[in-house]
NUNU-56284 format. One record per residue (C-alpha): residue number from 1; residue in one letter; x, y, z. Coordinates in Angstrom, 1 decimal. Last residue first. Layout:
[NUM, A, [X, Y, Z]]
...
END
This chain:
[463, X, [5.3, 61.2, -37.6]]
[462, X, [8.2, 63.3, -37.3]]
[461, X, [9.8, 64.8, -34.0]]
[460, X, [9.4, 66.8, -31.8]]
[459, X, [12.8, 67.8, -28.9]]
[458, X, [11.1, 68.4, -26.1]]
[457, X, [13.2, 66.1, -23.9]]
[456, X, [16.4, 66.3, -25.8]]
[455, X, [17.5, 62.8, -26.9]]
[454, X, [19.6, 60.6, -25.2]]
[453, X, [23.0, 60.6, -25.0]]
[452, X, [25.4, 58.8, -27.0]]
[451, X, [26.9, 55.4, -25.5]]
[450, X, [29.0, 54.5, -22.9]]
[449, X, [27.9, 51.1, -20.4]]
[448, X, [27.3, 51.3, -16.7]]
[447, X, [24.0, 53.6, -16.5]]
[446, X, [23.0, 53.5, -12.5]]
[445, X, [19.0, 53.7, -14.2]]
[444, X, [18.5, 56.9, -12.2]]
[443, X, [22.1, 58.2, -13.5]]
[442, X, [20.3, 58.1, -17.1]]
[441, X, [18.6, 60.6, -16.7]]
[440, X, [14.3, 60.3, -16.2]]
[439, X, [12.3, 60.7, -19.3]]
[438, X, [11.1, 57.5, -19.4]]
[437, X, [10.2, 56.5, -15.9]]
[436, X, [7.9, 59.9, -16.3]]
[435, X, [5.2, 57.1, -18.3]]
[434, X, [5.7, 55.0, -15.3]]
[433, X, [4.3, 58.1, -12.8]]
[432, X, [1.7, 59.1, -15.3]]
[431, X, [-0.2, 55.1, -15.2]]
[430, X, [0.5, 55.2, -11.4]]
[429, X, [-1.5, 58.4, -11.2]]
[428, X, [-4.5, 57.2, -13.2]]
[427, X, [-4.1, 53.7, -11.0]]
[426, X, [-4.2, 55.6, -7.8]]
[425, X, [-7.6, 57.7, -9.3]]
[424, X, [-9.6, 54.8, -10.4]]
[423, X, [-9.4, 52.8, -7.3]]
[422, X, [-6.4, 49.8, -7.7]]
[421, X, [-7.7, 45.9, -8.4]]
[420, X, [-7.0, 46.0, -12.2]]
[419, X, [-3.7, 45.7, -11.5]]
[418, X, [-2.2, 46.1, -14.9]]
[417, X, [-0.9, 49.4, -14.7]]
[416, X, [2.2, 47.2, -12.4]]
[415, X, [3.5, 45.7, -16.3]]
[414, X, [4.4, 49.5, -16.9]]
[413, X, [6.6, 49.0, -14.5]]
[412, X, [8.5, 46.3, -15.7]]
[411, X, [8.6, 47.5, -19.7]]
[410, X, [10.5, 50.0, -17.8]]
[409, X, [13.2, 47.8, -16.5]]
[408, X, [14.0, 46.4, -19.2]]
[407, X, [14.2, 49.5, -21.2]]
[406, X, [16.7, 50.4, -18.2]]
[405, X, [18.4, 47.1, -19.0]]
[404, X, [19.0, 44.1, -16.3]]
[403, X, [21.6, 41.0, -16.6]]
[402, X, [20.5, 40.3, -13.2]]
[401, X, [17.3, 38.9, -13.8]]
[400, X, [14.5, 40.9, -12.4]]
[399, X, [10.8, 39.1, -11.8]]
[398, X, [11.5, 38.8, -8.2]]
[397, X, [12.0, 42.2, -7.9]]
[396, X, [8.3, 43.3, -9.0]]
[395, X, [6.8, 40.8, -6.8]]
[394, X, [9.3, 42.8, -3.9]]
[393, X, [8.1, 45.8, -4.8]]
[392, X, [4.4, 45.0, -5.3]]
[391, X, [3.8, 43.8, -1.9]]
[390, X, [4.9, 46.9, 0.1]]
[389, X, [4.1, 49.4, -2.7]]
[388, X, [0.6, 48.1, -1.9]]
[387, X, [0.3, 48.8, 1.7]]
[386, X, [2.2, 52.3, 1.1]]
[385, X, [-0.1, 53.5, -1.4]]
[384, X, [-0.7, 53.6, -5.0]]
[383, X, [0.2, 57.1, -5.9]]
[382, X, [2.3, 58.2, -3.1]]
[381, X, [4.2, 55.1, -3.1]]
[380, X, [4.6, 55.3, -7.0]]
[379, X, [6.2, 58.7, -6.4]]
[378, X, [8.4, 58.4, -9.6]]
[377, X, [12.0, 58.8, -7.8]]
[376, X, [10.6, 56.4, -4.6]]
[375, X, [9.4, 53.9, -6.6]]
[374, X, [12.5, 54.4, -8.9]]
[373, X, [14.7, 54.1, -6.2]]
[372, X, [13.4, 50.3, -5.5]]
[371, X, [13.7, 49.2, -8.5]]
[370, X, [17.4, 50.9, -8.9]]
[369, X, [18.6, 48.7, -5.8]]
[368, X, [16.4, 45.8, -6.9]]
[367, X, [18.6, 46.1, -10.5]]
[366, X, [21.7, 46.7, -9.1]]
[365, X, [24.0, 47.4, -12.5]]
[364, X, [21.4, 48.8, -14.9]]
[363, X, [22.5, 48.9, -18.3]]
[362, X, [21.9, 51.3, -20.5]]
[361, X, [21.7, 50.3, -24.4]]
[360, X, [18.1, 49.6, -24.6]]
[359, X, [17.4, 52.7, -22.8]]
[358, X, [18.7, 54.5, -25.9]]
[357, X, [15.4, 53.0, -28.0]]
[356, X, [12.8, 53.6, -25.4]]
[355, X, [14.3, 57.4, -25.6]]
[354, X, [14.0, 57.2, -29.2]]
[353, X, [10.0, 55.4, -28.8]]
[352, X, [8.9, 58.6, -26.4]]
[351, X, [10.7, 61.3, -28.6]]
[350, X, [9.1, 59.7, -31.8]]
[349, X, [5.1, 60.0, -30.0]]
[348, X, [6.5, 63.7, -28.7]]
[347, X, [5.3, 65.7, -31.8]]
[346, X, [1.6, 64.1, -31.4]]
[345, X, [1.6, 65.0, -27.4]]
[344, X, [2.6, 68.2, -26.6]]
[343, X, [3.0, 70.3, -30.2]]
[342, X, [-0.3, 68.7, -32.4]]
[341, X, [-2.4, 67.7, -28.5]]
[340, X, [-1.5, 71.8, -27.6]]
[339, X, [-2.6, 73.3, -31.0]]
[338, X, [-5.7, 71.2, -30.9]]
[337, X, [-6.8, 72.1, -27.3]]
[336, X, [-6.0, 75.9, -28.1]]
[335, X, [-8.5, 75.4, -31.3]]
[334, X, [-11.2, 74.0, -29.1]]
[333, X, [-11.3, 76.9, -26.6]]
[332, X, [-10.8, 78.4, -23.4]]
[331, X, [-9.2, 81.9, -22.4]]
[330, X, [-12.2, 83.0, -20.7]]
[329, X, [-11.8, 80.0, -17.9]]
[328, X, [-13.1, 76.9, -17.6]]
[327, X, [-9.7, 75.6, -17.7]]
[326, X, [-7.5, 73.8, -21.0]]
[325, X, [-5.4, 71.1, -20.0]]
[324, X, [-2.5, 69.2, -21.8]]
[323, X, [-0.4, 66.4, -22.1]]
[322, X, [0.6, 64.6, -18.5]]
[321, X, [1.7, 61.8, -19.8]]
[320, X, [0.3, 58.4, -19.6]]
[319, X, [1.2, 54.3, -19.4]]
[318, X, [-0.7, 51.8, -19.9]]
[317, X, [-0.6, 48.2, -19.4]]
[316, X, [-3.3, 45.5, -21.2]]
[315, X, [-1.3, 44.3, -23.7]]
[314, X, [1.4, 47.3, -24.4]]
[313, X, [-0.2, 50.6, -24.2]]
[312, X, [1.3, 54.3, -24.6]]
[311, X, [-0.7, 57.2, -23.7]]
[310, X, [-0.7, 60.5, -24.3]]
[309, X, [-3.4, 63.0, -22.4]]
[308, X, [-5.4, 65.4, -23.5]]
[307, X, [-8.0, 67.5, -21.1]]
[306, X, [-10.6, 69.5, -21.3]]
[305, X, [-12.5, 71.5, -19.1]]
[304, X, [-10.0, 71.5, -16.3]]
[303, X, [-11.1, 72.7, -12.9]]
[302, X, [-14.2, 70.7, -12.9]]
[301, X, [-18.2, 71.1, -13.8]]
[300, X, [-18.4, 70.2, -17.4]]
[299, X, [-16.0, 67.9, -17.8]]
[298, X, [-14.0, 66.6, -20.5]]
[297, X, [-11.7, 64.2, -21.7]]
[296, X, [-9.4, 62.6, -24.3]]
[295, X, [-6.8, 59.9, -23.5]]
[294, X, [-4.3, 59.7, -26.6]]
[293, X, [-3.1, 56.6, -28.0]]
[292, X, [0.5, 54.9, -28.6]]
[291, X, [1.0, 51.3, -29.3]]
[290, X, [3.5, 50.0, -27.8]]
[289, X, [4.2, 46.4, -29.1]]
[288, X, [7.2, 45.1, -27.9]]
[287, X, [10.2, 44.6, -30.8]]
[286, X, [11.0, 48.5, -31.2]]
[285, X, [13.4, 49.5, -33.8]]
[284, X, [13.5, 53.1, -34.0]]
[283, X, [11.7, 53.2, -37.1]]
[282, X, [9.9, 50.2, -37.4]]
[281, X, [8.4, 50.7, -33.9]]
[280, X, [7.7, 54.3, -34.9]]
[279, X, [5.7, 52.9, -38.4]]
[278, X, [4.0, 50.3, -36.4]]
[277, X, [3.0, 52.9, -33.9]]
[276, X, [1.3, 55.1, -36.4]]
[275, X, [-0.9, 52.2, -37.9]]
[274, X, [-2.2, 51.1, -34.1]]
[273, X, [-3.2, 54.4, -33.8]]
[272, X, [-5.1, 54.4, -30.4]]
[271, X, [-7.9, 56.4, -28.4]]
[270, X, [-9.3, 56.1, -25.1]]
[269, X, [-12.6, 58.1, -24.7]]
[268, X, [-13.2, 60.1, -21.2]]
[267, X, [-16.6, 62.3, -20.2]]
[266, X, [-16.9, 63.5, -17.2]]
[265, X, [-19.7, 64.7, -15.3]]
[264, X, [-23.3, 63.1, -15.4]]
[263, X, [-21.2, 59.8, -16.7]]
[262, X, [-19.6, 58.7, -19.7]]
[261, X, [-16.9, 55.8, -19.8]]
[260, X, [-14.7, 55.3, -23.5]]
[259, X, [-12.6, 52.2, -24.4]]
[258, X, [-9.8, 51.3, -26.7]]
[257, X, [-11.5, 53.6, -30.3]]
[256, X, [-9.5, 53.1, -32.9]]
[255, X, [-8.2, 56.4, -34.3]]
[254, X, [-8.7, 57.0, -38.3]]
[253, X, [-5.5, 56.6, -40.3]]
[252, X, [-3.2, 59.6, -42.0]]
[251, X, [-2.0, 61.4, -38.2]]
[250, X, [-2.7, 64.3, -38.4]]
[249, X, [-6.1, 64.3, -40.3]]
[248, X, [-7.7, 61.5, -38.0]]
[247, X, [-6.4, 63.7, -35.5]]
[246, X, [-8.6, 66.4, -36.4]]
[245, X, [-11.4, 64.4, -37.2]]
[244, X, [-11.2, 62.9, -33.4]]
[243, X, [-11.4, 66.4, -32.5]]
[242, X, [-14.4, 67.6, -34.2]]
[241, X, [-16.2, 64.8, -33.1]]
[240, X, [-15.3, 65.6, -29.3]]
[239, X, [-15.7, 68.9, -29.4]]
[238, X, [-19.8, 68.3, -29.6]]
[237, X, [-19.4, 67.9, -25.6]]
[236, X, [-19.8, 71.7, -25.4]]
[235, X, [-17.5, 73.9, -24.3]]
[234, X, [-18.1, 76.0, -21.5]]
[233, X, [-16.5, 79.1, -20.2]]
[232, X, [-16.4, 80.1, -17.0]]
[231, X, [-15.8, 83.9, -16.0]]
[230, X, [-19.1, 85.1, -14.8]]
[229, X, [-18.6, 82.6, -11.8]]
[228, X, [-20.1, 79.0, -12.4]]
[227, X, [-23.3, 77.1, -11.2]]
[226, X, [-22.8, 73.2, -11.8]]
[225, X, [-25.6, 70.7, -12.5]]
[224, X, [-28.8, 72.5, -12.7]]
[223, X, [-31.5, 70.3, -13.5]]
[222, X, [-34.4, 70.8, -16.1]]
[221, X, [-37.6, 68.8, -16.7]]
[220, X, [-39.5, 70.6, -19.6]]
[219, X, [-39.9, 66.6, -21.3]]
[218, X, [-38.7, 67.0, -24.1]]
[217, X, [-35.3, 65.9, -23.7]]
[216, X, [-34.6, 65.7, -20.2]]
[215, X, [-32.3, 69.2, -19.5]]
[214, X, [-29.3, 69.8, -18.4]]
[213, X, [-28.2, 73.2, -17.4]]
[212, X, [-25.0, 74.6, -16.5]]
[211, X, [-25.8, 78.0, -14.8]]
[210, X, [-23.6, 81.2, -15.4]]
[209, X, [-23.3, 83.7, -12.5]]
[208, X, [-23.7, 87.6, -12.3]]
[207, X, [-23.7, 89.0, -9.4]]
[206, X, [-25.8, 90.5, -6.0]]
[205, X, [-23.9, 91.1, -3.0]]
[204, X, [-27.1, 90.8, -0.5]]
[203, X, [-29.2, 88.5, -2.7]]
[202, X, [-26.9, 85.9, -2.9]]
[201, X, [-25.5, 86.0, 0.4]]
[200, X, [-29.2, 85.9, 1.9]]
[199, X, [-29.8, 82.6, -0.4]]
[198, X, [-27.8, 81.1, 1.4]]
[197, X, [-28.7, 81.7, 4.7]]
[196, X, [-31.9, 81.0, 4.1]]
[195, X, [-30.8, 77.6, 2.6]]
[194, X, [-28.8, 76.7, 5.4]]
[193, X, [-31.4, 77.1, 7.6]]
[192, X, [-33.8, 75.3, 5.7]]
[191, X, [-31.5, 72.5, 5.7]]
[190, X, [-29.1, 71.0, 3.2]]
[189, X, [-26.0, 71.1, 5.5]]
[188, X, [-23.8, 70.9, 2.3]]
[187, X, [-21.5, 73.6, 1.8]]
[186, X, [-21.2, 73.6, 6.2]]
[185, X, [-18.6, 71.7, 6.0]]
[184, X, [-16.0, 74.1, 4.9]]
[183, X, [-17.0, 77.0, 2.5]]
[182, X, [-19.3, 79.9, 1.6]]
[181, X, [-18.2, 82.8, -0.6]]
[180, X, [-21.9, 83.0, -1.8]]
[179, X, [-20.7, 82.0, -5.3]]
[178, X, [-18.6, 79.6, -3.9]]
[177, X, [-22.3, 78.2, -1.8]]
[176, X, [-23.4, 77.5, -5.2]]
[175, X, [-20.2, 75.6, -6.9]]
[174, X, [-20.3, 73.2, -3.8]]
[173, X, [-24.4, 72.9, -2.8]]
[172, X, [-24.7, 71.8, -6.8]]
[171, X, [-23.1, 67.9, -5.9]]
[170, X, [-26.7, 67.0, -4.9]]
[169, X, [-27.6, 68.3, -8.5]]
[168, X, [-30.6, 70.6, -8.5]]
[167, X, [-34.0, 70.8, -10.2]]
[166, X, [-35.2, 73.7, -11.8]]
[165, X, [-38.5, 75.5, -11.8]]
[164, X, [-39.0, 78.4, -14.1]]
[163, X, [-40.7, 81.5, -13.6]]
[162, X, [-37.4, 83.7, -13.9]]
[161, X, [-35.2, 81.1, -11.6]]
[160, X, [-36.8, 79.0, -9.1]]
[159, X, [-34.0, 76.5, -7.7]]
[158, X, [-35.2, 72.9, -6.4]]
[157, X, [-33.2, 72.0, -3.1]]
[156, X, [-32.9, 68.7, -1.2]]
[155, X, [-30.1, 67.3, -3.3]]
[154, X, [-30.4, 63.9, -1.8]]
[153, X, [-33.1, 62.2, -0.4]]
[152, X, [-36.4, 64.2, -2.3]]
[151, X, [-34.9, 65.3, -5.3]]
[150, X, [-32.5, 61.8, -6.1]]
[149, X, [-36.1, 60.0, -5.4]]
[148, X, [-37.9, 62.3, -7.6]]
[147, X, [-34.8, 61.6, -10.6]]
[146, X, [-34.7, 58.0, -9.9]]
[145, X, [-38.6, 57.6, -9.9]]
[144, X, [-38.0, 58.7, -13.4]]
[143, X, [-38.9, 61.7, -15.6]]
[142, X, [-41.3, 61.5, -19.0]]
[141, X, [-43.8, 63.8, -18.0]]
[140, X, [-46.4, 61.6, -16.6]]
[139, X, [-43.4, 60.2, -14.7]]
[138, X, [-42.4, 63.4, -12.8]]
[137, X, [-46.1, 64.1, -12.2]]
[136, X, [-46.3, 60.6, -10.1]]
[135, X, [-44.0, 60.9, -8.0]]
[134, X, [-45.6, 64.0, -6.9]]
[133, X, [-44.3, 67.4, -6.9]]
[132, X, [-46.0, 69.7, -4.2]]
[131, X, [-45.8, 73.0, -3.3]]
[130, X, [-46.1, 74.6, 0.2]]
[129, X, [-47.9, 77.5, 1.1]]
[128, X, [-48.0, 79.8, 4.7]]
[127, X, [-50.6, 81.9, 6.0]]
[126, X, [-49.4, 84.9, 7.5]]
[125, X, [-46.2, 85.2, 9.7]]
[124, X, [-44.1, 84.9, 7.0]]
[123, X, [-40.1, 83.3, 7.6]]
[122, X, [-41.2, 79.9, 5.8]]
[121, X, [-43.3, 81.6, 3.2]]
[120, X, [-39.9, 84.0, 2.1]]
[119, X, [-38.3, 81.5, 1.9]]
[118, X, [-40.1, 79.5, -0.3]]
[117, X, [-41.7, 75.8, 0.1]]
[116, X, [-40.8, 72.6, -0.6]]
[115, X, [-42.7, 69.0, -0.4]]
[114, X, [-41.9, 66.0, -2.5]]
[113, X, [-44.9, 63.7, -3.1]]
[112, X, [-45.2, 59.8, -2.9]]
[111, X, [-48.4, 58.6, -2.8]]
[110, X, [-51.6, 60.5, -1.0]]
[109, X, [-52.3, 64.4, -0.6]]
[108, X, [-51.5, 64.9, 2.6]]
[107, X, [-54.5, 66.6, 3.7]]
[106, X, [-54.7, 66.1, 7.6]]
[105, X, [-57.6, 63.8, 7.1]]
[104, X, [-55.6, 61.7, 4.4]]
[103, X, [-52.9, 61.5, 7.3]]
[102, X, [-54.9, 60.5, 10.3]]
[101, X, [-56.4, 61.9, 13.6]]
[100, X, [-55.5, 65.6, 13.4]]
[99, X, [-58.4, 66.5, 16.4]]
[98, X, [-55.6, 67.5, 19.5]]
[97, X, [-55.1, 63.3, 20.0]]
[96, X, [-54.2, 62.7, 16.5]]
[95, X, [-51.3, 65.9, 16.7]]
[94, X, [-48.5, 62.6, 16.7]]
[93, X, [-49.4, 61.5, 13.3]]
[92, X, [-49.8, 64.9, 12.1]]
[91, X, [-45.6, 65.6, 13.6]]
[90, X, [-44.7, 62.0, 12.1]]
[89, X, [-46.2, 62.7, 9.0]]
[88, X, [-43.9, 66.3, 9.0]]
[87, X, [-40.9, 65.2, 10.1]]
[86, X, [-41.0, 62.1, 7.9]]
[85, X, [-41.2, 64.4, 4.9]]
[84, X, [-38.9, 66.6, 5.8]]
[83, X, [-38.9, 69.3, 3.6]]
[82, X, [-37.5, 70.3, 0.1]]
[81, X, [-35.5, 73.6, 0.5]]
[80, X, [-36.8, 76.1, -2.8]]
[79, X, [-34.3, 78.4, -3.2]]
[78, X, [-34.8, 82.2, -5.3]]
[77, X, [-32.7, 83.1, -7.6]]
[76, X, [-33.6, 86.8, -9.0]]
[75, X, [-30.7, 88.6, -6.1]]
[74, X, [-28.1, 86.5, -8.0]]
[73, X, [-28.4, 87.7, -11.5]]
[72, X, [-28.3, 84.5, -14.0]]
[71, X, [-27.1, 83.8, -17.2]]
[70, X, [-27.8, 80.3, -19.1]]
[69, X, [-25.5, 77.3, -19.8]]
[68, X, [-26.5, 74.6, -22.4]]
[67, X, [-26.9, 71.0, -22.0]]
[66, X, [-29.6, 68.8, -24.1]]
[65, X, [-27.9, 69.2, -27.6]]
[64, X, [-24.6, 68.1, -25.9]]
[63, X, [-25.4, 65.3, -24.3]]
[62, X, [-27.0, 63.8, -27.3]]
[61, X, [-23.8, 64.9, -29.1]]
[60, X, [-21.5, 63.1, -26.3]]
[59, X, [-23.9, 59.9, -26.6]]
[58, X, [-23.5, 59.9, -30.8]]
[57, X, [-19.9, 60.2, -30.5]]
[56, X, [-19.9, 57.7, -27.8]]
[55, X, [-21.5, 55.1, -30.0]]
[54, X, [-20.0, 55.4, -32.8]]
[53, X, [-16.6, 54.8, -31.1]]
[52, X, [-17.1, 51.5, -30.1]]
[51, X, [-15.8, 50.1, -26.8]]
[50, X, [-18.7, 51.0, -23.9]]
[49, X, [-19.7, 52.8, -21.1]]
[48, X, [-22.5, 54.6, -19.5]]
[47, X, [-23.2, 56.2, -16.3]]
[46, X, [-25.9, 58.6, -15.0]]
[45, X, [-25.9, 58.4, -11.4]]
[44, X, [-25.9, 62.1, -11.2]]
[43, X, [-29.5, 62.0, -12.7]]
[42, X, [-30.2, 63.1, -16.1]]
[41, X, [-30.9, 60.2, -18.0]]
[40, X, [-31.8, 60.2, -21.7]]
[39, X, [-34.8, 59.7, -23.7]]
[38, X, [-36.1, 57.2, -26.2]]
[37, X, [-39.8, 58.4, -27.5]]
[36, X, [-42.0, 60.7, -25.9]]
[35, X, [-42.1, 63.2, -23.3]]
[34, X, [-45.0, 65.4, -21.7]]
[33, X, [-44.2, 68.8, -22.0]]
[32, X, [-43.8, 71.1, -18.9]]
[31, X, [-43.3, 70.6, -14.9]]
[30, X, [-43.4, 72.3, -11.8]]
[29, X, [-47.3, 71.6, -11.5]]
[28, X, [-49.7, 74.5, -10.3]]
[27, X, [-49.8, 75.4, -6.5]]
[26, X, [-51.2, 73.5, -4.0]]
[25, X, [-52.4, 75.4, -1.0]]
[24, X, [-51.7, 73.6, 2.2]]
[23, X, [-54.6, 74.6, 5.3]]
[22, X, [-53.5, 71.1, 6.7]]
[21, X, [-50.1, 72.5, 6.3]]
[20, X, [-49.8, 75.2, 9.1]]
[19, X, [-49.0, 72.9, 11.6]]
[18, X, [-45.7, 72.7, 9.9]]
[17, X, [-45.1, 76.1, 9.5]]
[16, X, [-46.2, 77.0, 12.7]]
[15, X, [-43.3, 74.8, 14.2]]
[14, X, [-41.2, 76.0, 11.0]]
[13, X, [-41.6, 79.7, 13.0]]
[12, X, [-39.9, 78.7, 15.9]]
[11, X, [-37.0, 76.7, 14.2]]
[10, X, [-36.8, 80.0, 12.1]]
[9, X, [-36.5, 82.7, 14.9]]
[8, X, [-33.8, 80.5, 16.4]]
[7, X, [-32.0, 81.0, 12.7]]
[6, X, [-32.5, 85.0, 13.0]]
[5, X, [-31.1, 85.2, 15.6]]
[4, X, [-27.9, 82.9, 15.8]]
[3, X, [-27.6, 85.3, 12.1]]
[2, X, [-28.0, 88.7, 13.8]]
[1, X, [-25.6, 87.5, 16.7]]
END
């Protein structure tokens, strides 16, 4: 009842809010230094990607130099809603016949201009005061009309935090409202309401919280991306280049760089040792060409912080483990990603290629029969869809002679990671469900011939 209250008493009081304006106050400017030079993009648009490795190593560090994460007490935030601004023209517009005639008389200032105002102003019965941000400010210091359109149409909220002015993410509604043990659809609402509701859980069971900043290089134009519990831990993009060395050391050759993607929140480089899979092929006498990789990536604002991931590529299929994933948590860190990629993924490169090997000698007695089990066995249904299991299972069929092995077979479905036309996240979980196709027993594969049997599933082995 106290809340149903106290958000009727807001809709009346944004009436005199409103009509309030032409006596608008504007305060001083939000932001700092004028920029110069090459900069980078902050908005959650933000997407790059691109083939050489140079290149994302020096993108990862420029991301890096320009995030940081900074403490905050709950009961010092204080939310800034951005208005309407349709609403309010259209509320002068219609006030011409009461003596507000036009907008320049009714002091808009003129061009593009976000409005927000406090609070604690919107709830006041005295005089209330708005603050502006023009268009036109954000580029004189070095923003975008990207970045005041993103403010203005999508995240809706600027966050004042110890005399500073921040900009928001329109993702930021989800990690906030956590913090204010708000959930469901109501995380992003993104109205005045919602804000003073908000902002009421904050203040009322005050914490401690960590905020992931980004910040336009020299410019003084900030945006918070993520706001975490006391507990998250971040890791800075910089782990990259450490990593890669790492492995460069392991391994005796320097990874080759198949393809990285960079956006505002994950970061993902595919890497490959061409030298270490001639070895393995050489070793356990391997005709096809897998080459095996690793899938590195991190993200700021998920679950998992980092992440490695094996891979094994022939032509353009791929196929990937699961590997390992270190949380946001206090436990994270570099080292503990470079124990797990040394024991989880490098160790198991010679496990993967044995296992390839002993398939060779199992052969499959009912090959559609088995195909058709080992869509249901690996959850490839699940992962790419019942429509598109539907046509690629009987392709897949056609292609099977009947004098069939389970390496066969394999080489198969790795052939389906190929379908360039699958969403990113069906074809990440097709790629892990035809790496598993390897370290399934032999009774999936109907085995018909003796032979010794295969090697232990954890068992390392030498690169």
């Amino acid at each position: 009842m106290v809340i149903a209250a106290l958000l009727y008493e807001s809709k009346i009081r944004a009436v005199s809010f409103i009509f309030n304006f032409v006596r608008m106050k504007k305060k001083a400017g939000v932001l700092g230094l004028k920029v110069k030079g090459d900069r980078m993009d902050i908005c959650d648009t933000f997407l790059k990607r691109g083939k050489e490795l140079n290149a994302f190593t020096q993108l990862v560090e420029e991301l890096a130099e320009h995030t940081y994460v900074i403490d905050m007490e709950t009961d010092q935030i204080e939310l800034l809603p951005v208005l309407d601004v349709k609403q309010l023209k259209k509320t002068f517009s219609s006030s011409g016949k009461n003596g507000i005639s036009g907008m320049e008389e009714s002091g808009f200032p003129k061009g593009k201009v976000i409005y927000m105002g406090t609070i604690r102003d919107y709830f006041s019965r005295s005089l209330p005061t708005l603050q502006t941000l023009s268009l036109e400010e954000i580029q004189g210091k070095g923003g975008s009309e990207e970045i005041f359109l993103e403010a203005q149409n999508q995240s809706r909220l600027f966050i004042r935090y110890n005399g500073q002015m921040y900009f928001t993410s329109p993702r930021l509604p989800e990690s906030l409202c956590a913090r204010a043990k708000m959930y469901g659809d109501a995380v992003f609402d993104q109205s005045v309401e919602w804000a003073t509701f908000v902002m009421h859980r904050l203040h009322s069971a005050p914490q401690s919280v960590k905020a992931l900043i980004r910040e336009l290089p020299q410019s003084g134009i900030r945006k918070i991306v993520m706001m975490g519990s006391a507990h998250y831990k971040y890791i800075p993009q910089s782990f990259f280049r450490n990593t890669i060395h790492m492995l460069e050391k392991l391994v005796g050759e320097p990874p080759c760089s198949r393809s990285w993607q960079v956006d505002a929140f994950v970061s993902t480089v595919y890497l490959e040792f061409p030298e270490l899979g001639q070895r393995l092929r050489e070793r356990y006498q391997i005709c096809e060409e897998l080459i095996p990789g690793i899938r590195l990536s991190t993200s700021d604002t998920y679950d998992a912080s980092l992440s490695a991931r094996p891979t094994w590529r022939l032509e353009n299929a791929v196929a990937e483990g699961e590997g390992v994933l270190i949380k946001h948590d206090g436990k994270a860190s570099v080292n503990s990603l470079h124990i797990g990629i040394k024991t989880e993924i490098m160790e198991q490169y010679p496990v993967f290629l044995e296992r390839m090997k002993h398939f060779q000698e199992v052969n499959v007695i009912n090959p559609e029969s088995v195909l058709s089990h080992l869509f249901s066995q690996l959850k490839i249904m699940k992962a790419i869809g019942k429509k598109r299991t539907i046509r690629l299972l009987p392709e897949t069929a056609a292609q099977i002679q009947n004098s069939y092995s389970a390496y066969d077979l394999i080489l198969n479905l790795m052939k389906l990671t190929e379908d360039c036309t699958l969403p990113e996240s069906p074809a990440q979980k097709l790629k892990r469900a035809v790496y598993d196709a390897v370290f399934l027993e032999d009774k999936h594969y109907q085995r018909k011939t003796g032979g010794a049997n295969p090697p232990a599933l954890k068992q390392g082995g030498q690169l």
